[in-house]
N, CA and C of each residue as an Amber inpcrd file, in Angstrom:
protein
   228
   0.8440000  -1.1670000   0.0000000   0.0000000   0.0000000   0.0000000
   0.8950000   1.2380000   0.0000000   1.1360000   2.3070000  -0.9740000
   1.9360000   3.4650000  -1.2480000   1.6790000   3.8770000  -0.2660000
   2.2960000   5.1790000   0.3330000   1.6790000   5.9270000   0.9860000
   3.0500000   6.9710000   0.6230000   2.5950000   8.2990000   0.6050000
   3.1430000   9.6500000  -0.0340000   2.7230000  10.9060000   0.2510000
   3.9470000  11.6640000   0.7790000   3.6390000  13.1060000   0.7730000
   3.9260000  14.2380000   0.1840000   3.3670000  14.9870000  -0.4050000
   3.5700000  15.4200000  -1.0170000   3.6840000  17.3290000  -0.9230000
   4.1180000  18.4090000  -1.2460000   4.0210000  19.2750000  -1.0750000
   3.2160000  19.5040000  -2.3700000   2.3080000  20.8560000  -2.4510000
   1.6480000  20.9240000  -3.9500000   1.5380000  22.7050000  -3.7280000
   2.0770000  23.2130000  -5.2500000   2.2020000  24.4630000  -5.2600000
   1.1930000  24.9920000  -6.5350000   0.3790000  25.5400000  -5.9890000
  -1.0680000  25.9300000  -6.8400000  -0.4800000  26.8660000  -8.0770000
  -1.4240000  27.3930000  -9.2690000  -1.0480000  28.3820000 -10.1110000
  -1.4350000  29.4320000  -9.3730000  -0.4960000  30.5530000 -10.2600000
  -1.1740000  31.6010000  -9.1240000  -2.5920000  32.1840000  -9.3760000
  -2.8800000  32.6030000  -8.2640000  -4.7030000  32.8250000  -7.8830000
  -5.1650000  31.4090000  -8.0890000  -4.4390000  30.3700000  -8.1890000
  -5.7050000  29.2760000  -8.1580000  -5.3710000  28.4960000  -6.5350000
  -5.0730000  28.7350000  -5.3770000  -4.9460000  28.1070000  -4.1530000
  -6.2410000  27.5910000  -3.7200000  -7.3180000  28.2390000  -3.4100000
  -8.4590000  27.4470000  -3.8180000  -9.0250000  26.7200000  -4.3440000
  -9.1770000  27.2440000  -5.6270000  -9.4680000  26.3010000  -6.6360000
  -8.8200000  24.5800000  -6.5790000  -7.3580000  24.7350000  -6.3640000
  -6.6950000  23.6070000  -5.6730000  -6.7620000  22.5200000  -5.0580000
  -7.1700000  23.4860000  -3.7680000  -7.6100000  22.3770000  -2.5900000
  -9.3280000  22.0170000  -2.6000000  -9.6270000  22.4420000  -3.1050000
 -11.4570000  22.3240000  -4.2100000 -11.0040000  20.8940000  -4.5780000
 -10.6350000  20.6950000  -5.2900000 -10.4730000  20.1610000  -6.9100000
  -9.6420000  18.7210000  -5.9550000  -8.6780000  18.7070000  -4.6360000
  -7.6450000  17.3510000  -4.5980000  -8.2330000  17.3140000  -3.1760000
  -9.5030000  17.8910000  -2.6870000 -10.5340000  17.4710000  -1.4090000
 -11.7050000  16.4890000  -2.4700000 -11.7530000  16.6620000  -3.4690000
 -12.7560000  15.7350000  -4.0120000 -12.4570000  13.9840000  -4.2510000
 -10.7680000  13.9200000  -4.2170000 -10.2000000  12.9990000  -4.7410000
 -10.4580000  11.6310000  -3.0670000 -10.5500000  10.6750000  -3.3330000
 -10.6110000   9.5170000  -2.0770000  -9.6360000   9.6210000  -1.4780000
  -8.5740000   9.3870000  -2.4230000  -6.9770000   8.5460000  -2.0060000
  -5.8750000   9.5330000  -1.1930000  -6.6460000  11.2570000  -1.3460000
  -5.7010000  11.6960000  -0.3790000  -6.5580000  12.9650000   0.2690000
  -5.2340000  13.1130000   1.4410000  -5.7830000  14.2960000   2.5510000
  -4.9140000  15.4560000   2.2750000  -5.8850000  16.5680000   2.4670000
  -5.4320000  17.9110000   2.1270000  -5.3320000  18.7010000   3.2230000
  -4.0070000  19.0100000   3.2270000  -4.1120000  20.1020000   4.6950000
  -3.8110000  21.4090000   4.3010000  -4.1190000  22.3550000   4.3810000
  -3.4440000  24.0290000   3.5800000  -2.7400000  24.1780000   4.5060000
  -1.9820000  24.7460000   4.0900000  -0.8570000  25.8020000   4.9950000
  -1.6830000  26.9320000   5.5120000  -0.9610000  27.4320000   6.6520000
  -1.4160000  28.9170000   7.3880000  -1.1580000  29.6440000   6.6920000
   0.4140000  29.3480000   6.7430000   1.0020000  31.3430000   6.0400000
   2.0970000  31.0060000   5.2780000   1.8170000  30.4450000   4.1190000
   2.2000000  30.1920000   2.4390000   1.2120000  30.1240000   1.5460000
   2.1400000  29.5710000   0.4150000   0.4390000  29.7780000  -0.7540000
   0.6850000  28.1340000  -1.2790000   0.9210000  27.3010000  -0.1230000
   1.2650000  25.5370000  -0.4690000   0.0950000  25.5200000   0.1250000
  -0.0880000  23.7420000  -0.7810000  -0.6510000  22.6170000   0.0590000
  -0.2980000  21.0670000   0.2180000  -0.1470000  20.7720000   1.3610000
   0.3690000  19.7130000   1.8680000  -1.0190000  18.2790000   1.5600000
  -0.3600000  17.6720000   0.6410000  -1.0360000  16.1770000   0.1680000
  -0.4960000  15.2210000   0.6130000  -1.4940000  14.6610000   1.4610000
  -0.9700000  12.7250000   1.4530000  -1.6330000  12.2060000   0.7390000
  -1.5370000  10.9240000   0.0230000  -2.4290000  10.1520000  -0.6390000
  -1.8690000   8.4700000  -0.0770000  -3.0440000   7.6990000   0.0760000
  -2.6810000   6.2330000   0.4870000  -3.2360000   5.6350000  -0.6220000
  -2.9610000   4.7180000  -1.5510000  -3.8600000   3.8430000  -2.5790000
  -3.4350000   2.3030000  -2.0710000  -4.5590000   1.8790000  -2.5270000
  -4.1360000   0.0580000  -2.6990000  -2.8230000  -0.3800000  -3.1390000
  -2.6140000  -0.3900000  -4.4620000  -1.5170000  -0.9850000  -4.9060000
  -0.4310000   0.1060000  -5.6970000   0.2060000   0.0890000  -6.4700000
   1.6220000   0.2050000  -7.2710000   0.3970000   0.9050000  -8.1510000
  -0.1200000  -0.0560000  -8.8460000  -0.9340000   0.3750000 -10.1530000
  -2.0690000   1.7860000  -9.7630000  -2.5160000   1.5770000  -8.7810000
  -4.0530000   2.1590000  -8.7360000  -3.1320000   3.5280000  -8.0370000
  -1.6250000   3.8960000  -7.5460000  -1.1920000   4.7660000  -7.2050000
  -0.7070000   5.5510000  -8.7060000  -0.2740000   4.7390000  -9.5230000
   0.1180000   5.2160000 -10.9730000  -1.1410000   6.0110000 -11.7380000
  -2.2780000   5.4520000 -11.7050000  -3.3140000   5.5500000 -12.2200000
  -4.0590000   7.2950000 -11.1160000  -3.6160000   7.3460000  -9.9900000
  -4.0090000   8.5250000  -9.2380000  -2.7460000   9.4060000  -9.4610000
  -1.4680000   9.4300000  -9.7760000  -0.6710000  10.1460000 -10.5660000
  -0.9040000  10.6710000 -11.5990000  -1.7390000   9.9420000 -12.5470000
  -2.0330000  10.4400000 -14.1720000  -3.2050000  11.4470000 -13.6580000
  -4.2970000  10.9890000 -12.8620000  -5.1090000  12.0830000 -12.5500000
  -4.5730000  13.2170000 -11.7660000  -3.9510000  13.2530000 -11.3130000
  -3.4830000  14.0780000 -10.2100000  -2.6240000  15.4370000 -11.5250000
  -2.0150000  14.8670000 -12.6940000  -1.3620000  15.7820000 -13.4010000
  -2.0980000  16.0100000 -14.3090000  -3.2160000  16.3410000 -14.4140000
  -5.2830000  16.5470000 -15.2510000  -5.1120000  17.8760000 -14.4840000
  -4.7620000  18.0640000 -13.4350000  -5.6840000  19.2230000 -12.5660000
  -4.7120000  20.3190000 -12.7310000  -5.6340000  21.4440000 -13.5140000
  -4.8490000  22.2870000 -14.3440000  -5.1480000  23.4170000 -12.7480000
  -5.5820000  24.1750000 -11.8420000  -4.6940000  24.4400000 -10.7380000
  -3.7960000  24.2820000 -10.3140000  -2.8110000  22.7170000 -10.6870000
  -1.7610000  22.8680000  -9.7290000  -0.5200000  23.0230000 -10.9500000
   0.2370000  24.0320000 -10.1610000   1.4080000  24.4320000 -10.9840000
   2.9310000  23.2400000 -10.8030000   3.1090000  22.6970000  -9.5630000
   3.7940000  21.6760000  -9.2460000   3.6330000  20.5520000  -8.1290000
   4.2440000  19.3850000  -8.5080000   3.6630000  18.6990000  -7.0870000
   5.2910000  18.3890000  -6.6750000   5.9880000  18.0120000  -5.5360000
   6.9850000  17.8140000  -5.0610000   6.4520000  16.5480000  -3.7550000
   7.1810000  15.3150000  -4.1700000   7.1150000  14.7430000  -3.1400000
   8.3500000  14.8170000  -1.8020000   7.4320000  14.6960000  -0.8920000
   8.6670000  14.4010000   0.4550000   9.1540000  13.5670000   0.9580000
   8.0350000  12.5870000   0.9730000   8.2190000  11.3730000   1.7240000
   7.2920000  10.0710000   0.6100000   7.8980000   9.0500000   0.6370000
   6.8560000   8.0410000   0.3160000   8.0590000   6.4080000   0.7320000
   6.4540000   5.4330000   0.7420000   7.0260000   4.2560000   0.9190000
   5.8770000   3.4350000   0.7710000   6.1310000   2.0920000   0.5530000
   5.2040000   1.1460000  -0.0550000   4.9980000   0.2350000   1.6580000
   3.9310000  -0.3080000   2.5220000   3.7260000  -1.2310000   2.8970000
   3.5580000  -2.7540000   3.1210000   3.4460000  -2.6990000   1.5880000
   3.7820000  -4.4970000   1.3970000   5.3470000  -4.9260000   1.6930000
C-alpha cells in the first residue's frame, strides 16, 4: 500500500481552486498551509498500479502548478 507526501504548489490565484479540486479525490488528505500559498497532500492507494493511475489524474488538474514529493514508501 503506497503511501506519499507530497508538497503541492497551486497556479497563481488558483490556491483554492486547488484544494477544491484534490478534497474531491478519495486517495488523499489535504491540509493548507497557514502562512504560504502551499498545500500539503498525502495520498494512500491500494496498490503500485491504482497509485500510478491517481498520478495520471493528479497531473489533469490544471490548478496545480507543481507537485513535489517528500516522503513516500510502499507497505507491502
Amino acid at each position: 500500500m503506497p503511501i506519499k507526501s507530497y508538497i503541492a504548489y497551486p497556479a497563481e490565484g488558483k490556491r483554492q481552486e486547488l484544494i477544491n479540486t484534490l478534497k474531491k479525490f478519495e486517495e488523499c488528505e489535504v491540509i493548507p498551509s497557514e502562512n504560504h500559498d502551499i498545500v500539503i497532500v498525502i495520498t494512500e492507494t491500494n496498490s503500485k498500479e491504482e497509485e500510478k493511475v491517481f498520478e495520471a489524474r493528479l497531473k489533469e488538474v490544471n490548478s496545480l502548478m507543481m507537485l513535489s514529493m517528500v516522503a513516500g514508501f510502499d507497505t507491502n
